[in-house]
Structures are given as structure tokens and as C-alpha cells.
DOVOKE-449811 format. One record per atom (N, C-alpha, C): x, y, z; residue in one letter; atom name. Coordinates in steps of 0.02 Angstrom, whole numbers, plus 50000, padded with zeros to 5 digits. Example, Ala and Ser with C-alpha at 12.3 -4.5 7.8 and 13.67 -1.06 7.14 Angstrom:
BEGIN
[[50660, 49716, 50390], "a", "N"],
[[50615, 49775, 50390], "a", "CA"],
[[50660, 49835, 50390], "a", "C"],
[[50642, 49888, 50354], "s", "N"],
[[50684, 49947, 50357], "s", "CA"],
[[50645, 50002, 50394], "s", "C"],
This chain:
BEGIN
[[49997, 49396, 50548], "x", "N"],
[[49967, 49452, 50513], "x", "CA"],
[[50008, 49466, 50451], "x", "C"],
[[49981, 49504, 50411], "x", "N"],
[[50009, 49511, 50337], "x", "CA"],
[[49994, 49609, 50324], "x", "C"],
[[50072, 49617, 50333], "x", "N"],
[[50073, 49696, 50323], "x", "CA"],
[[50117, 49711, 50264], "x", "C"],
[[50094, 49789, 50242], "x", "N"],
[[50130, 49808, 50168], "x", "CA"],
[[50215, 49812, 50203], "x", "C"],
[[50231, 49808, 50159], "x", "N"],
[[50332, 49835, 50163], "x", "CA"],
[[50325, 49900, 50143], "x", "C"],
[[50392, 49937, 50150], "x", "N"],
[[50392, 50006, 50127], "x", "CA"],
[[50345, 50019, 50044], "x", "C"],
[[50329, 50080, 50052], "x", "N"],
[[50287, 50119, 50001], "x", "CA"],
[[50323, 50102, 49924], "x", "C"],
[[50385, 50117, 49941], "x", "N"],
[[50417, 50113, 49876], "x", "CA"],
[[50447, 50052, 49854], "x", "C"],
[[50430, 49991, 49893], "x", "N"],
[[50433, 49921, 49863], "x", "CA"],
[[50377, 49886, 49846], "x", "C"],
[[50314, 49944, 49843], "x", "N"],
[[50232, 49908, 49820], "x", "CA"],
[[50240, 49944, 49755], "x", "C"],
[[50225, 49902, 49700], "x", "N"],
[[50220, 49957, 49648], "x", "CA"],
[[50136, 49990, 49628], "x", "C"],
[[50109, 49953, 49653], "x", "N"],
[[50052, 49975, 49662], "x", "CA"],
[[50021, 50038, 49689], "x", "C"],
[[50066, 50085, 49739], "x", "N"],
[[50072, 50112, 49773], "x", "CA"],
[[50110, 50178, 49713], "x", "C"],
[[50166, 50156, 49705], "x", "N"],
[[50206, 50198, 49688], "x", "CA"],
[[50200, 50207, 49607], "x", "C"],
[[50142, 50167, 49577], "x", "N"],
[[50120, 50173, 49525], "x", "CA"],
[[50067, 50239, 49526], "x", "C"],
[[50028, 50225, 49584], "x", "N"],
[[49956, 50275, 49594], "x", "CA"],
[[49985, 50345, 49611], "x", "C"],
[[50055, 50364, 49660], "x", "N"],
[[50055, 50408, 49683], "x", "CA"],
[[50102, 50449, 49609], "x", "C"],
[[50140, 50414, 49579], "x", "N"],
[[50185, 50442, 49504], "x", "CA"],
[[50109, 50473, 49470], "x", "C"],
[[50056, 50417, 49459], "x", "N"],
[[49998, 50449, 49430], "x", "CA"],
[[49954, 50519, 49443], "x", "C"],
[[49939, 50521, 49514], "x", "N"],
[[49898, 50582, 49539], "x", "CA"],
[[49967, 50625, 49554], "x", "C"],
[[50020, 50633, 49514], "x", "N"],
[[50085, 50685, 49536], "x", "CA"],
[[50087, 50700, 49475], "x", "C"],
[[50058, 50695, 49406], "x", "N"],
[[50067, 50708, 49335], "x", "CA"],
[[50049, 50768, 49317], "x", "C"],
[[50094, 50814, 49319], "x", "N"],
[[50083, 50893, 49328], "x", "CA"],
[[50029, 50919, 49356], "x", "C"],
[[50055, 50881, 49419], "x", "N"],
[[49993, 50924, 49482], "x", "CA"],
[[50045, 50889, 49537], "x", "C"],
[[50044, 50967, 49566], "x", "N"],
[[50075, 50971, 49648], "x", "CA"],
[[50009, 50927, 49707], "x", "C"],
[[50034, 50866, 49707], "x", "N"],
[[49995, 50833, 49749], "x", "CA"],
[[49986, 50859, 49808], "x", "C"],
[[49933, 50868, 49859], "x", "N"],
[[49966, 50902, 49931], "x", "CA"],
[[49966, 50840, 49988], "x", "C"],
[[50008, 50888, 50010], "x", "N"],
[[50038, 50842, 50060], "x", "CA"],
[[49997, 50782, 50121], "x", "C"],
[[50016, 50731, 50114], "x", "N"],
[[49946, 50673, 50180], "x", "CA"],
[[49947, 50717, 50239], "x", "C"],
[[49883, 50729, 50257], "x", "N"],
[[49859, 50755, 50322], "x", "CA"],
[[49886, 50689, 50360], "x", "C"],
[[49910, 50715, 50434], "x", "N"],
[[49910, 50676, 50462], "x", "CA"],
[[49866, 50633, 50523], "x", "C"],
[[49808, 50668, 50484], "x", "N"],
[[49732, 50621, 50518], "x", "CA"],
[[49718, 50554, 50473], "x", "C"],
[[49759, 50546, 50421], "x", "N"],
[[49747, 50510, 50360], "x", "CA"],
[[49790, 50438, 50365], "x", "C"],
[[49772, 50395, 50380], "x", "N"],
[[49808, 50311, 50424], "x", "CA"],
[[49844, 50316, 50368], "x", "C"],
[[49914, 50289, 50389], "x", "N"],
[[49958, 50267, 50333], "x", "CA"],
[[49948, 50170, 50314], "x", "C"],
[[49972, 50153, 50265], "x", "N"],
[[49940, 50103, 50251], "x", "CA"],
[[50023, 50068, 50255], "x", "C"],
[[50086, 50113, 50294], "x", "N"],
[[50140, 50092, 50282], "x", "CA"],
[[50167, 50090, 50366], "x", "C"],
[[50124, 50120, 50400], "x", "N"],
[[50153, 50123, 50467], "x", "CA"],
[[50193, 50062, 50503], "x", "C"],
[[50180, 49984, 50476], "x", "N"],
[[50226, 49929, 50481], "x", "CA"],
[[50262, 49901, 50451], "x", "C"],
[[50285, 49944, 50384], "x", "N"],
[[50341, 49917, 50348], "x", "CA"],
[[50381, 49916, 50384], "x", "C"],
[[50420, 49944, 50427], "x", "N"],
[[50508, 49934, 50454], "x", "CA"],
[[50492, 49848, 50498], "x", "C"],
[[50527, 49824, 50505], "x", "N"],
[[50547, 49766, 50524], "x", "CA"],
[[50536, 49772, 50591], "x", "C"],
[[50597, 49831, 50600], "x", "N"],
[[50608, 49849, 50691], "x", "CA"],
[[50537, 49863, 50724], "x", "C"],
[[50503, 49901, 50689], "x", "N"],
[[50450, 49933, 50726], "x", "CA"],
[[50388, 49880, 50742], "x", "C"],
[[50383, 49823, 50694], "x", "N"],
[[50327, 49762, 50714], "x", "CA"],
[[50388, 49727, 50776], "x", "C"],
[[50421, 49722, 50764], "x", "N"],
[[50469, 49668, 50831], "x", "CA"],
[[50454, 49717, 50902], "x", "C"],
[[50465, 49781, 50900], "x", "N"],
[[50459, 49837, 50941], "x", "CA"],
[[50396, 49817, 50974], "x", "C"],
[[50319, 49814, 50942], "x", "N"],
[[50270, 49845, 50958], "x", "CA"],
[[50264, 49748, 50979], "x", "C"],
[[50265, 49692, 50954], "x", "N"],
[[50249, 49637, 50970], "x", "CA"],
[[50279, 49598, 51021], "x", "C"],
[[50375, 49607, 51033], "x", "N"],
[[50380, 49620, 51106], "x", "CA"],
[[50335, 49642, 51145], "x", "C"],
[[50308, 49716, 51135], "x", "N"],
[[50305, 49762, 51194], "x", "CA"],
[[50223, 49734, 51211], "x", "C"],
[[50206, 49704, 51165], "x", "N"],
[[50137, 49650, 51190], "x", "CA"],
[[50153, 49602, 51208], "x", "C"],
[[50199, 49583, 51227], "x", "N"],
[[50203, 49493, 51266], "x", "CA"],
[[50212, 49463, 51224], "x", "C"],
[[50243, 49453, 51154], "x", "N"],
[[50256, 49395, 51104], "x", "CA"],
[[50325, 49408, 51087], "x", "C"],
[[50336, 49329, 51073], "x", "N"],
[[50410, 49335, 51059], "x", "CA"],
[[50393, 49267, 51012], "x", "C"],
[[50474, 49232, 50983], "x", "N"],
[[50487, 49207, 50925], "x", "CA"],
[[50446, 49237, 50848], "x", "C"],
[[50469, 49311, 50855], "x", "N"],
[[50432, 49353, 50788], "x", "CA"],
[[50456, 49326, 50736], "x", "C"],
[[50449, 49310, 50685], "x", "N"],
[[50479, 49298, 50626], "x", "CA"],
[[50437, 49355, 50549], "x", "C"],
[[50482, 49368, 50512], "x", "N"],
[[50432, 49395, 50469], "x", "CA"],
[[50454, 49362, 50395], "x", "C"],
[[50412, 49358, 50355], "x", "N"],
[[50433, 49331, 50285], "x", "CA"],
[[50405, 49373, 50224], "x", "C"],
[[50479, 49352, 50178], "x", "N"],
[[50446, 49398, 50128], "x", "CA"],
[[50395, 49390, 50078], "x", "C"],
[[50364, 49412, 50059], "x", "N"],
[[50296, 49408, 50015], "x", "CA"],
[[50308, 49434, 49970], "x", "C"],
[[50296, 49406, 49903], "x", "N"],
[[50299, 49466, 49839], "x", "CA"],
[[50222, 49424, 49794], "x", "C"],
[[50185, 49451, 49791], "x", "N"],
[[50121, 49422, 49734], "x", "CA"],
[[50099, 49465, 49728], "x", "C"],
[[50056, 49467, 49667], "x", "N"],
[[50022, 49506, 49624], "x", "CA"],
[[49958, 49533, 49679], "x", "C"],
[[49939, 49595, 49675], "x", "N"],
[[49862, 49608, 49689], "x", "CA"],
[[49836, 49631, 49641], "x", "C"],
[[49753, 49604, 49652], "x", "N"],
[[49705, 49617, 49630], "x", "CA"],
[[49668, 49659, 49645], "x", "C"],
[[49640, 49720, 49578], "x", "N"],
[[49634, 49794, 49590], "x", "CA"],
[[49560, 49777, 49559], "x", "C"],
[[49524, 49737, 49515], "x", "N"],
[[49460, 49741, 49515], "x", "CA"],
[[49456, 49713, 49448], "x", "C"],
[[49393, 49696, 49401], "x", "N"],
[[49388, 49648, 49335], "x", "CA"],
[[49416, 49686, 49286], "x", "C"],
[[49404, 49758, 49298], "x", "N"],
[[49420, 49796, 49231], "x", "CA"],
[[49457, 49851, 49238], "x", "C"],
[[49447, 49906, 49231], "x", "N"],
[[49499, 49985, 49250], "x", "CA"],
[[49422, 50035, 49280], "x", "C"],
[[49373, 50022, 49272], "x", "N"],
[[49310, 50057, 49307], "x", "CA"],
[[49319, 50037, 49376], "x", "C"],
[[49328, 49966, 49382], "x", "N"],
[[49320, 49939, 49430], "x", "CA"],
[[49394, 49974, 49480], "x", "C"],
[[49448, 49964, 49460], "x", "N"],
[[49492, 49988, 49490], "x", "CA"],
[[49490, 50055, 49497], "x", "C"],
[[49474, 50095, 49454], "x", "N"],
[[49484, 50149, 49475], "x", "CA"],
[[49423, 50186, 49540], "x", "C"],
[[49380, 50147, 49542], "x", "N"],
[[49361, 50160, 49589], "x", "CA"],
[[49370, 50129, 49645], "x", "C"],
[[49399, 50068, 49666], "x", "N"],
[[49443, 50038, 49724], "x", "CA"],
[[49485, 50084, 49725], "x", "C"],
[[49533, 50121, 49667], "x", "N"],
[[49601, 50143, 49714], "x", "CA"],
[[49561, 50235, 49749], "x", "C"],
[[49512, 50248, 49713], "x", "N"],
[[49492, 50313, 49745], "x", "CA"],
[[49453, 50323, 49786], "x", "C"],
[[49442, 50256, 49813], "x", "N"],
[[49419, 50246, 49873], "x", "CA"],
[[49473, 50235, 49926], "x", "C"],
[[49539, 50235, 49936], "x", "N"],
[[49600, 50228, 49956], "x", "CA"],
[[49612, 50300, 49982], "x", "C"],
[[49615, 50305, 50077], "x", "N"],
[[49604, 50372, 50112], "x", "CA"],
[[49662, 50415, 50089], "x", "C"],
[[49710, 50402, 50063], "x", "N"],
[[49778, 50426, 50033], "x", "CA"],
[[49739, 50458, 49972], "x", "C"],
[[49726, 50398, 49904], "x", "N"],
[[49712, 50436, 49861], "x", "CA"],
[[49655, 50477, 49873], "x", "C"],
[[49578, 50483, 49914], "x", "N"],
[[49523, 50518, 49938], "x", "CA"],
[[49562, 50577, 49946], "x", "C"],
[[49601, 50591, 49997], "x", "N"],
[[49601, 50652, 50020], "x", "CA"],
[[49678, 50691, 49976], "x", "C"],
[[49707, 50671, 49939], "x", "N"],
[[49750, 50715, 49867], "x", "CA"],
[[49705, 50734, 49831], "x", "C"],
[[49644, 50690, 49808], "x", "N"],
[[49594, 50730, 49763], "x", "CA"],
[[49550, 50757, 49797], "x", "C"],
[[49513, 50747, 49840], "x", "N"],
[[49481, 50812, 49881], "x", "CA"],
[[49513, 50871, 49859], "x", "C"],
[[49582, 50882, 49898], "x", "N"],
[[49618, 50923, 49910], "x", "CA"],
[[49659, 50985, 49830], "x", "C"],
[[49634, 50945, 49782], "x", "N"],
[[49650, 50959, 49712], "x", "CA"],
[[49607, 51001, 49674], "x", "C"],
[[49612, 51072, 49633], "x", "N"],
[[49577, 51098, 49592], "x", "CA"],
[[49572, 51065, 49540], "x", "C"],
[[49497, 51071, 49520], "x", "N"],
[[49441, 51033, 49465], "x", "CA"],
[[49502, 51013, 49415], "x", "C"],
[[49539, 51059, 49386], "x", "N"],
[[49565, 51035, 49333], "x", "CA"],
[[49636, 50974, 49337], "x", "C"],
[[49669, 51000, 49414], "x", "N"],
[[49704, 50950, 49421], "x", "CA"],
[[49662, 50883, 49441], "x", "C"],
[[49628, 50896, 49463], "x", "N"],
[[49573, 50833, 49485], "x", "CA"],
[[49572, 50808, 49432], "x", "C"],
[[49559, 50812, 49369], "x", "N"],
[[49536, 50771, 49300], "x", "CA"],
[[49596, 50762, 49266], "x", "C"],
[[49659, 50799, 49273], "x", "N"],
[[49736, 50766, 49242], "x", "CA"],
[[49745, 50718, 49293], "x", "C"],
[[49751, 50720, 49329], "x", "N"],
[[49763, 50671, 49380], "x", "CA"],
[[49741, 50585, 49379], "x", "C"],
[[49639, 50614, 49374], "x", "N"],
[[49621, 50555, 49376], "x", "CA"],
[[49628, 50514, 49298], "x", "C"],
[[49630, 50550, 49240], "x", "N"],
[[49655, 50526, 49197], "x", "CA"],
[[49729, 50484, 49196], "x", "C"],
[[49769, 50523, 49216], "x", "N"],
[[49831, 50494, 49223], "x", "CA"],
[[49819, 50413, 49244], "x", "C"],
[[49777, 50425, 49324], "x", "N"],
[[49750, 50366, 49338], "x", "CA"],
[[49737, 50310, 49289], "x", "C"],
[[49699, 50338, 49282], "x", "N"],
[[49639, 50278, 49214], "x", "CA"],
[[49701, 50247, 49168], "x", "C"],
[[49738, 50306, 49159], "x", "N"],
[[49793, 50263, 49107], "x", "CA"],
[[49869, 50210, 49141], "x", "C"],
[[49860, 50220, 49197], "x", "N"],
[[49895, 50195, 49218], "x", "CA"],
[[49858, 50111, 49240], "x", "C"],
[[49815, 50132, 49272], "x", "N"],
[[49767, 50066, 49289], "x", "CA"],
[[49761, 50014, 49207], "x", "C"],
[[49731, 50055, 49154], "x", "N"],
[[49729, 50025, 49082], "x", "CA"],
[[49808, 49963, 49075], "x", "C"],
[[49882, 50002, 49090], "x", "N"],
[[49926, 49974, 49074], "x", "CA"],
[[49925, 49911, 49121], "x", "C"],
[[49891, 49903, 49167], "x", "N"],
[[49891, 49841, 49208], "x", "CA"],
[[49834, 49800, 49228], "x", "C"],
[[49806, 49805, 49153], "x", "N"],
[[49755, 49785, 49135], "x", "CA"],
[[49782, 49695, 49098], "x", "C"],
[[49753, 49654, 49104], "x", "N"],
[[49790, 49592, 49092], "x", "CA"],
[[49730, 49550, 49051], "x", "C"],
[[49682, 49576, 49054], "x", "N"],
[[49631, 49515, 49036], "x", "CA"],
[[49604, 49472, 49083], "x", "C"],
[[49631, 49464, 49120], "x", "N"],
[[49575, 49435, 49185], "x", "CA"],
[[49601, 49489, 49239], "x", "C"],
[[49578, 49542, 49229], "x", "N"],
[[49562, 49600, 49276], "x", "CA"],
[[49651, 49638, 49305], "x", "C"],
[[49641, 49695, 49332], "x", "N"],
[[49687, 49729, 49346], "x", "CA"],
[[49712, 49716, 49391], "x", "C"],
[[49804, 49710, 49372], "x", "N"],
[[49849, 49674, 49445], "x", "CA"],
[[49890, 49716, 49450], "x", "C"],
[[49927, 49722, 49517], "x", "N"],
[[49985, 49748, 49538], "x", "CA"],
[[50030, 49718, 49569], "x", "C"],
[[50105, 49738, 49561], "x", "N"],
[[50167, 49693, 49593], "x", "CA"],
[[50155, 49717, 49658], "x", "C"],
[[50170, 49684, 49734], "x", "N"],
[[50147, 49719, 49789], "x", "CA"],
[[50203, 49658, 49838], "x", "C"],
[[50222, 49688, 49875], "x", "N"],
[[50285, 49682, 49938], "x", "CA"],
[[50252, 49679, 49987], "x", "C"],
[[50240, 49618, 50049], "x", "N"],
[[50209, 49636, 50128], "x", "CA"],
[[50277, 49565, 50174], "x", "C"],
[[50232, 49584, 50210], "x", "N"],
[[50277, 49547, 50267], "x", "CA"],
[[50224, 49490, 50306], "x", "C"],
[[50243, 49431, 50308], "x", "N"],
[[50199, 49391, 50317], "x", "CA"],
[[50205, 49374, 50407], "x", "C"],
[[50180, 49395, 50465], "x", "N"],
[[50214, 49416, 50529], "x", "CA"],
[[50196, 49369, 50558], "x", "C"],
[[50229, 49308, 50596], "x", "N"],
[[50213, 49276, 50659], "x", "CA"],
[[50253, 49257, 50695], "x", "C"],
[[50201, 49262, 50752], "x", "N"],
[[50256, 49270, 50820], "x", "CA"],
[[50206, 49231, 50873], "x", "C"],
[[50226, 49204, 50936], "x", "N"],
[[50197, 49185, 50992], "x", "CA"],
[[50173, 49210, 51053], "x", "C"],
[[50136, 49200, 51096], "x", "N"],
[[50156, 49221, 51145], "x", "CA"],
[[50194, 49193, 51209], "x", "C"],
[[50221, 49238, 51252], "x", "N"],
[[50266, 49205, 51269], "x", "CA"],
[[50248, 49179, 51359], "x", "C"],
């Protein structure tokens, strides 16, 4: 399986959340809201894949680009479809809602490449057996 690494080694991540924080008090992730980070720690996939019957875990590191969509329309509606970013703007008055999503747009623009919008992004590439 192929999971993100910590939040703050995706920049993709930590690009979007600097963006919807651009003088607006983001509020805080409900915690009905899946984290998309819950298997970054190392320990905690070895933890949970032991505790299923597999062993020889190995994890590897991953670093490649992702792909956010052809243009910045396109991305910006992939990343606000993202239950993290959904529910900060829900949760946001109209006006921070529109600094925000601007911020967005301009941030997505800077990682704009010409064959569509990329991000630097960190996961963990996980396999293990059973035993």
C-alpha cells in the first residue's frame, strides 16, 4: 500500500493549508473529518500490520510529483473537494471564504507548469507479508 508521510513533508498539503490561513483564522478539523495523515508515523503502520498477522514490513521512501489537474480550474476544484479543505470553508465567513479561496487560486497558478498543476508530495511505499 502507498500512504502520505507526515503533513508537513507533502508540500502539497502544506502549500493548501499556508493558503486557506491567509488572514483568516482557519477553524479547527472536526474530528469526524478522516485525516489523510493518520499513517504517516512508521511505528503506527508496523503497529497496526503486526497486529493483523503480517510481518517482514518494510516501508520505502517515495518522493514524486502529484498531479492536481490540466489547469488551476481544474485543481482548484480537486483540492476543494478535499474533506479537510470542504469543511475550513464551510466553516468560514463569505468574506474569508473568498480571501482564502483566492489565496488558493494563486497558489495553485504558481504550480502551474504547462502540462497541468504539480505538487512535491512524500508517502511511504508499505509491504509486508503474511506470516
Amino acid at each position: 500500500m502507498m500512504v502520505w508521510q507526515e503533513a508537513d513533508r507533502n508540500e502539497w498539503e502544506v502549500s493548501i493549508q499556508r493558503a486557506l490561513a491567509i488572514d483568516v483564522a482557519v477553524p479547527a478539523a472536526s474530528p469526524a473529518v478522516p485525516d489523510a495523515f493518520s499513517l504517516a508515523n512508521p511505528s503506527t503502520i508496523e503497529r497496526i500490520l503486526n497486529a493483523s498477522g503480517l510481518a517482514d514490513i518494510t516501508l520505502t521512501d517515495v518522493r514524486e510529483p502529484v498531479y492536481y489537474g490540466a489547469h488551476v480550474a481544474a485543481a482548484l476544484d480537486w483540492v476543494c473537494r478535499f474533506s479537510s479543505t470542504n469543511e475550513a470553508l464551510r466553516q468560514m465567513a463569505p468574506a474569508d471564504r473568498e480571501r482564502s479561496l483566492a489565496a488558493l487560486r494563486e497558489t495553485l497558478m504558481a504550480h502551474e507548469t504547462g502540462r497541468g498543476v504539480w505538487f512535491d508530495s512524500r508517502a511511504w511505499l508499505v509491504a509486508a507479508r503474511r506470516r
